[in-house]
C-alpha positions in Angstrom: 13.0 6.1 28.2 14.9 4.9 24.9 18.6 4.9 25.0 20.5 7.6 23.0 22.6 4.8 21.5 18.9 2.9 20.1 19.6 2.3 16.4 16.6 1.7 14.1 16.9 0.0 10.6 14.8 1.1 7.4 14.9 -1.6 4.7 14.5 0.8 1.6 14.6 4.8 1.6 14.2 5.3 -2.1 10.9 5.5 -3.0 8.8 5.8 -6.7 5.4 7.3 -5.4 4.6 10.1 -3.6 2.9 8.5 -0.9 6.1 6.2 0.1 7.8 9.3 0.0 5.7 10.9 2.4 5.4 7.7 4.8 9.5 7.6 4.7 9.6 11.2 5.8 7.3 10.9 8.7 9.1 7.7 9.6 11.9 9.6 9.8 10.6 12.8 11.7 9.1 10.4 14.3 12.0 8.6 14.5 14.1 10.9 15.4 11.9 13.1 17.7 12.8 10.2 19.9 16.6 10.4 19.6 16.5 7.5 17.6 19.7 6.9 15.0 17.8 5.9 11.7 20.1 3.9 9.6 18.7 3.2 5.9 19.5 0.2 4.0 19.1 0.0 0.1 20.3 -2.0 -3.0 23.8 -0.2 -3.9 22.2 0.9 -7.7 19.0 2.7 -5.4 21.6 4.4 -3.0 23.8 5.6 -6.0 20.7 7.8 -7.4 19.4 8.6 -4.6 18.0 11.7 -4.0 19.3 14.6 -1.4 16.5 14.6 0.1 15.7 11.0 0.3 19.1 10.8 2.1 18.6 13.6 4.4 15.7 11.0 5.8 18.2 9.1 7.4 21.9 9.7 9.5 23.5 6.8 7.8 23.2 4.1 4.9 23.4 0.5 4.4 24.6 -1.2 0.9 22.1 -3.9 0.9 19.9 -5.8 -1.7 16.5 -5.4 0.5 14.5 -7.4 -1.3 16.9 -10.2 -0.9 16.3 -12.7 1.5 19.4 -14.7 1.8 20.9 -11.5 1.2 19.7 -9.9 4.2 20.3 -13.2 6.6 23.8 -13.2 5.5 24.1 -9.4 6.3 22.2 -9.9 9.7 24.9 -12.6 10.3 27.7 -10.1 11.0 25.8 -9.2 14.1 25.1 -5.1 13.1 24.4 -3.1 16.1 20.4 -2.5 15.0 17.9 -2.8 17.5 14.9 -2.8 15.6 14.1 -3.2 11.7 11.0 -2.4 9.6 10.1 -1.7 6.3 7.9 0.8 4.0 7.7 -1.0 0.9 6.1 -4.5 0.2 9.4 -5.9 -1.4 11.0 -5.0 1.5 9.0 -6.7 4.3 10.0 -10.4 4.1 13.6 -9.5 4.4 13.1 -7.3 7.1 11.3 -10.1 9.0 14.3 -12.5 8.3 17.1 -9.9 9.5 15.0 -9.4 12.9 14.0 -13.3 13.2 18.5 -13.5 12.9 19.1 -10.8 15.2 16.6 -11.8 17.7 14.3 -8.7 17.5 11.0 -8.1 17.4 9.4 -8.9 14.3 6.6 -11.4 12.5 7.8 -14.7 11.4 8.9 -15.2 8.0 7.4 -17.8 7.6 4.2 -15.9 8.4 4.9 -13.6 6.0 5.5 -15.4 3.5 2.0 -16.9 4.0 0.6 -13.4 3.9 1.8 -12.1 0.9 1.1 -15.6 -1.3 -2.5 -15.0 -2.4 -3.5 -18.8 -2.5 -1.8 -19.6 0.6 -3.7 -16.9 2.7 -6.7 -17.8 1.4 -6.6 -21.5 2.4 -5.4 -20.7 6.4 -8.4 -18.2 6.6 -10.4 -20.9 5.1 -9.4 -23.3 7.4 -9.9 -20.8 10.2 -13.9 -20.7 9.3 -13.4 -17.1 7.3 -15.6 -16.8 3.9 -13.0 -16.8 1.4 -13.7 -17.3 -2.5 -13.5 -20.7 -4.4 -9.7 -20.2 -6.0 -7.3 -22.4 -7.7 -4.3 -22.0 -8.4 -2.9 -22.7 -12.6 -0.2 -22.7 -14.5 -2.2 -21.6 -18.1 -4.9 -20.3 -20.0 -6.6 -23.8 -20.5 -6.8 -24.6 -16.5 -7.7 -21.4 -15.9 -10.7 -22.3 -18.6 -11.5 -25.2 -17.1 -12.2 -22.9 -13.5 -14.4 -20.8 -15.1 -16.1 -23.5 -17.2 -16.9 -25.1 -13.2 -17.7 -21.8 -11.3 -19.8 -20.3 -14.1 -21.8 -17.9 -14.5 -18.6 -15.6 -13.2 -16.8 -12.8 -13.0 -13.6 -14.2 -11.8 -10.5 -12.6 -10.5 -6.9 -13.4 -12.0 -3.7 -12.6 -9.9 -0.3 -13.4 -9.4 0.2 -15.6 -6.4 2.6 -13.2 -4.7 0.5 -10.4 -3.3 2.6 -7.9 -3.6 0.1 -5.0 -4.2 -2.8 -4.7 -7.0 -0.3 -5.0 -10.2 -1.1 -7.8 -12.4 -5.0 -8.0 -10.7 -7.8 -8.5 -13.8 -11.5 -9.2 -13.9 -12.4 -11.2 -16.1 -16.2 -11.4 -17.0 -16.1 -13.2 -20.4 -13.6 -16.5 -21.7 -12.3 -14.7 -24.2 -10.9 -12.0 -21.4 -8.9 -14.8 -19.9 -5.5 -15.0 -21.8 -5.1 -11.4 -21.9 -5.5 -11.3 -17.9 -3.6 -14.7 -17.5 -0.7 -12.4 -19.6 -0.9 -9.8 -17.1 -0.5 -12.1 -13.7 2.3 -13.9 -14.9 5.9 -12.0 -15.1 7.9 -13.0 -17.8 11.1 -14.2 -15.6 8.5 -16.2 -13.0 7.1 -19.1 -12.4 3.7 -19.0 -14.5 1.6 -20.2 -11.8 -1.2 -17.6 -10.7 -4.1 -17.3 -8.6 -8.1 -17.6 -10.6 -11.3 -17.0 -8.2 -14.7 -16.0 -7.8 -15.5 -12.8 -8.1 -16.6 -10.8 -4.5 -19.3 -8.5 -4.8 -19.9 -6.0 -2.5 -18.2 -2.3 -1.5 -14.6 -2.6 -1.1 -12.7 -1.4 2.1 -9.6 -1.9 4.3 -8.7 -1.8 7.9 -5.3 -0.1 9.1 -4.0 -0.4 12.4 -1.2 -1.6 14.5 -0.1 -4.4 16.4 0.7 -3.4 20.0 1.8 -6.5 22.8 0.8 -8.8 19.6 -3.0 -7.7 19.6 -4.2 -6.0 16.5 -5.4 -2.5 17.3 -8.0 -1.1 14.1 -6.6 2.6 13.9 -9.4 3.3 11.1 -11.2 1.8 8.3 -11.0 3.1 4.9 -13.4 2.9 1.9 -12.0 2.0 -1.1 -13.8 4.1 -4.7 -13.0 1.3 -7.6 -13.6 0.9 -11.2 -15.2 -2.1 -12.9 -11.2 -2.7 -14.1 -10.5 -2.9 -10.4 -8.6 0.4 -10.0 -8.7 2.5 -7.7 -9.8 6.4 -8.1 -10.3 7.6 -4.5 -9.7 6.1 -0.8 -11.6 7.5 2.2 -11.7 7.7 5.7 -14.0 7.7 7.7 -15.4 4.8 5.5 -19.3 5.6 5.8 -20.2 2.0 7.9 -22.8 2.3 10.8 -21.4 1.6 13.8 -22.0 -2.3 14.3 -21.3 -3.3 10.6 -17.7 -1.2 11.2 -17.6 -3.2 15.1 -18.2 -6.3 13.3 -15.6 -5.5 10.6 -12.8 -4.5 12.7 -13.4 -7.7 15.0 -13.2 -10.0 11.7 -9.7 -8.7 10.8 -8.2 -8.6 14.1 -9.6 -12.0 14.1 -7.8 -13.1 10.9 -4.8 -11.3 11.9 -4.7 -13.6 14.8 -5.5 -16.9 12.9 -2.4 -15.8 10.1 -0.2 -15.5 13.4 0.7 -11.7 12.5 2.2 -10.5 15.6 4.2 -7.2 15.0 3.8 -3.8 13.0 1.7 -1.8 10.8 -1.1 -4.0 8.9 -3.6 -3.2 6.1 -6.6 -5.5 5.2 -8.4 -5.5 2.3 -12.5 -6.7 2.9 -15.8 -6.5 1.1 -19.0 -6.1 2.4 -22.0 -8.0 1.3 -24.8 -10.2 2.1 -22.7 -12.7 3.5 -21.2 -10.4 6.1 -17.5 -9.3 6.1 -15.4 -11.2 3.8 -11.1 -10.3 3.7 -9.1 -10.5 1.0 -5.7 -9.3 1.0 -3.7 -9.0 3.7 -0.5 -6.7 4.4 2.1 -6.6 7.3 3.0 -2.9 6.2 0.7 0.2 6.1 -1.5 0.7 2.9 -0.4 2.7 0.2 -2.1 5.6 -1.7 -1.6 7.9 1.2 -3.8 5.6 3.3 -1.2 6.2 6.1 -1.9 10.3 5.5 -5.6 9.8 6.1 -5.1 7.5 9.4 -2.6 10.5 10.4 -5.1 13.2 9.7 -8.4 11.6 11.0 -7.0 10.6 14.3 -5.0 14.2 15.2 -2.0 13.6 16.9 -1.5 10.3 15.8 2.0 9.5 15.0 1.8 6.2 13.6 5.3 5.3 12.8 6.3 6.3 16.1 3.6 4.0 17.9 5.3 1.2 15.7 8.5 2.5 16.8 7.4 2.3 20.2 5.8 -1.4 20.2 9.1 -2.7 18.6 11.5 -1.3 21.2 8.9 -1.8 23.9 8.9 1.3 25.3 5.9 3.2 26.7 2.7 3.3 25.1 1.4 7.1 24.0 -2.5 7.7 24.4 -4.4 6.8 21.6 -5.8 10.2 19.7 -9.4 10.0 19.3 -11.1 10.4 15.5 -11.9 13.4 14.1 -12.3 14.8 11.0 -12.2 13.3 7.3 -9.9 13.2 4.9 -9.7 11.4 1.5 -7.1 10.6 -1.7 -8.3 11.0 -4.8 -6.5 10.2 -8.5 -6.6 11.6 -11.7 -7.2 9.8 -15.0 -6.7 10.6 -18.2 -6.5 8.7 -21.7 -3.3 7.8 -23.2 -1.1 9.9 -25.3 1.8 12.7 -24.8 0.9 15.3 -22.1 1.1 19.0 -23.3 -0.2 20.7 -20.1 -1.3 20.6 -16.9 -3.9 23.3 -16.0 -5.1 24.2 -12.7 -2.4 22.4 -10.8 -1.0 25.2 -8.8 -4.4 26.5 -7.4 -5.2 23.1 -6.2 -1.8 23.2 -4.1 -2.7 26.3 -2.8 -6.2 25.1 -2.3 -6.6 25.2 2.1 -7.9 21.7 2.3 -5.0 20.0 0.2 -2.5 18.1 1.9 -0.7 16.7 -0.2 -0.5 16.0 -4.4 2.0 14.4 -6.6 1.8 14.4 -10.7 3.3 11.0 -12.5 4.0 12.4 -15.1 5.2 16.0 -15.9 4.6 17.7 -19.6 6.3 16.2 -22.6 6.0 13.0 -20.9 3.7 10.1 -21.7 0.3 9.1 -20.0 0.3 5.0 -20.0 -2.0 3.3 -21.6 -2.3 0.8 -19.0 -5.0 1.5 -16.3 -2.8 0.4 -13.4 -1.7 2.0 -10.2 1.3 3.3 -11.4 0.0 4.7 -14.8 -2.9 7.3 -12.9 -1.5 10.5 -13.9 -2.1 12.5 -10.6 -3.3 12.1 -7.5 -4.2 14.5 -4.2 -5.5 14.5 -0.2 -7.9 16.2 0.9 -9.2 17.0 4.6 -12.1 19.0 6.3 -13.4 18.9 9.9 -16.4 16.3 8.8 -16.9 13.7 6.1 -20.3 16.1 5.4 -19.4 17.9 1.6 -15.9 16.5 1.1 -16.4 14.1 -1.4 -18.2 17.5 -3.2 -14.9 19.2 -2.6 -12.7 16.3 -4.6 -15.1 16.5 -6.8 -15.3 20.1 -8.0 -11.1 20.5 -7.1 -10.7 17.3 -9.7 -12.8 19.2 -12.5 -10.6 21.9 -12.3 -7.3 19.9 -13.3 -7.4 19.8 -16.4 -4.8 17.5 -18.4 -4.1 18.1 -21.8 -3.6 15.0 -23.6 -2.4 14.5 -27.6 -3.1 11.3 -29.5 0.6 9.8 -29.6 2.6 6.7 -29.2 3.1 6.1 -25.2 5.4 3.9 -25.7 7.6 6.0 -27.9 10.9 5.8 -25.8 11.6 9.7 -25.8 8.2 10.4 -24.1 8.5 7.8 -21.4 9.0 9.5 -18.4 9.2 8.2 -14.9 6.8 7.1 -12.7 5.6 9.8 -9.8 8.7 11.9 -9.8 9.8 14.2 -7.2 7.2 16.8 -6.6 7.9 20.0 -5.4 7.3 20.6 -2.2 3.9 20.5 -0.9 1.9 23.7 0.1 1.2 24.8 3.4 -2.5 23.6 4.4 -5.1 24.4 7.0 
């Protein structure tokens, strides 16, 4: 039984994507379905245009640079009357984990988070804990980058910023004369210019998403991950296709590694390939994955709610049965070149389309399609669900061909035609 004065704090409630969006407003409804007070926190320019909506998510708010550390410890010092804390966003997760390690809540160390989310870092503890892990390095320029390639050759390599904060800023690079334009990408003008170089992993991509319950890691699903030779991503599906003792043997490897990063608390998603070698990680993320990844956990295991299990663990209350799996369901994204977008065609009969869930445009018409092939510049994106994995990648398929975007040669960095990334959608259509 949770007390009706239990107060639960969300570091961030703005949101730029649909899919953070959605997992703040399910967040909220589970939240609250157990008399919970949800009290958002926010930098004070993200609260001021803030959206009704994304403060009707909430009962109060919190001035509060989130993605501030020492900001967030000093804030935590006042003693606030929260009684848990967790986080949606990646920014936002180290902060959250230092207000609850200064309130004495439940939460992962900092310290371990901070491991976590630095690439090279995370790579040398698995490495040390007997996990396959790439030959990486870390470099402060083009010329010791070079000399990494010159002594791993024949390639492709990998260049990313150290801080794993998501996939921005991730290049292959197949060829030396790649290398400065990728090194140019990894390193952010106002940070230090060290980033991560390593061997290239071949082998299909896919992630585990789960929960840590009484500090064990419970595998909730595993998704497969659809990726371009660029390394982005056009579709995410669960189930993920494995047989039955390569998925065993997967989920056993992250909960493993999960274990050997001493990640005790919340949601978790792990990126891993698989090859000949066996299962090999790579990133690793004390949050829930992105992309709607959360959406398809939700719909495959009906019943599920997932916030509300985290919810649960952190205020050690009673544990809910665990749904069983059923069904598929999958996120797809739209690409299209770069220029000034005329039209959209074929949008509204995809929301009205039974199997949609869900479907969010980044850009609307008059606006400008990036030329940059990264997560934030796909155009659109949309879920989709049946009752078996059988004929739904056919059904993305044939619903994809159908939007049609209507893209003019034009200058997509012209400052009038910017326009911002994933606004708010409309709201989403009822589905089967």
């Amino acid at each position: 039984m949770i007390d009706p004065d239990t107060t639960l704090l969300l570091m961030g409630i703005t949101a730029t994507t649909p899919w953070d969006r959605d997992q703040i407003r399910r967040l909220s409804a589970q939240t609250r379905s157990r008399g919970i007070t949800l009290v958002g926190a926010d930098t004070p320019a993200h609260l001021r245009s803030a959206t009704a909506e994304e403060l009707a998510q909430v009962d109060d708010v919190v001035a509060l640079d989130v993605h501030n550390p020492e900001a967030c410890r000093a804030w935590a010092a006042t003693e606030p009357p929260v009684d848990a804390v967790l986080a949606i966003g990646e920014r936002a997760v180290l902060p959250a984990a230092v207000v609850a390690r200064e309130l004495g809540l439940e939460g992962n160390d900092p310290d371990v988070v901070r491991c976590v989310r630095t690439r090279d870092l995370c790579r040398q503890r698995l490495r040390d804990a007997g996990f396959p892990q790439p030959y990486s390095a870390v470099c402060e320029d083009v010329a010791g980058a070079e000399h990494f390639l010159r002594e791993t050759l024949p390639g492709p390599w990998i260049v990313a910023p150290r801080d794993g904060l998501d996939g921005a800023g991730v290049s292959r690079v197949d060829r030396l004369d790649q290398l400065p334009g990728a090194v140019h990408g990894a390193t952010a003008p106002d940070a230090a210019p060290y980033f991560l170089v390593e061997t290239f992993v071949p082998g299909d991509a896919f992630s585990a998403e789960g929960v840590m319950l009484d500090g064990e890691a419970h595998v909730l699903a595993l998704t497969r991950r659809t990726v371009t030779d660029e390394l982005l991503t056009t579709a995410r599906s669960q189930p993920a296709g494995l047989d039955a003792a390569t998925a065993e043997r997967a989920g056993e490897t992250v909960a493993e590694a999960l274990d050997a990063l001493g990640v005790t608390h919340g949601l978790f998603h792990v990126g891993f390939w698989v090859n000949g070698s066996g299962i090999v990680v790579g990133d690793v993320h004390c949050r829930a994955g992105g992309e709607f990844v959360h959406a398809l956990v939700e719909q495959t295991r009906p019943g599920l709610e997932l916030y509300g299990m985290l919810v649960d663990d952190l205020l050690d209350c009673e544990r809910r049965p665990l749904p069983a799996p059923a069904g598929a369901a999958r996120a797809d994204f739209l690409l299209a070149p770069p220029g000034r977008l005329r039209a959209v065609h074929g949008w509204d009969e995809l929301l009205r389309h039974p199997n949609v869930l869900a479907a969010g445009l980044g850009v609307a018409p008059g606006g400008a399609v990036a030329a940059e092939r990264d997560a934030v510049g796909r155009p659109g994106v949309f879920v989709t669900c049946a009752a078996a994995p059988d004929g739904l990648e056919g059904l993305a398929g044939r619903l994809a061909r159908q939007i049609v975007l209507d893209v003019e040669d034009d200058d997509p960095g012209a400052e009038d035609g910017n326009a911002a990334p994933w606004p708010e959608p409309e709201p989403e259509p009822e589905h089967a």
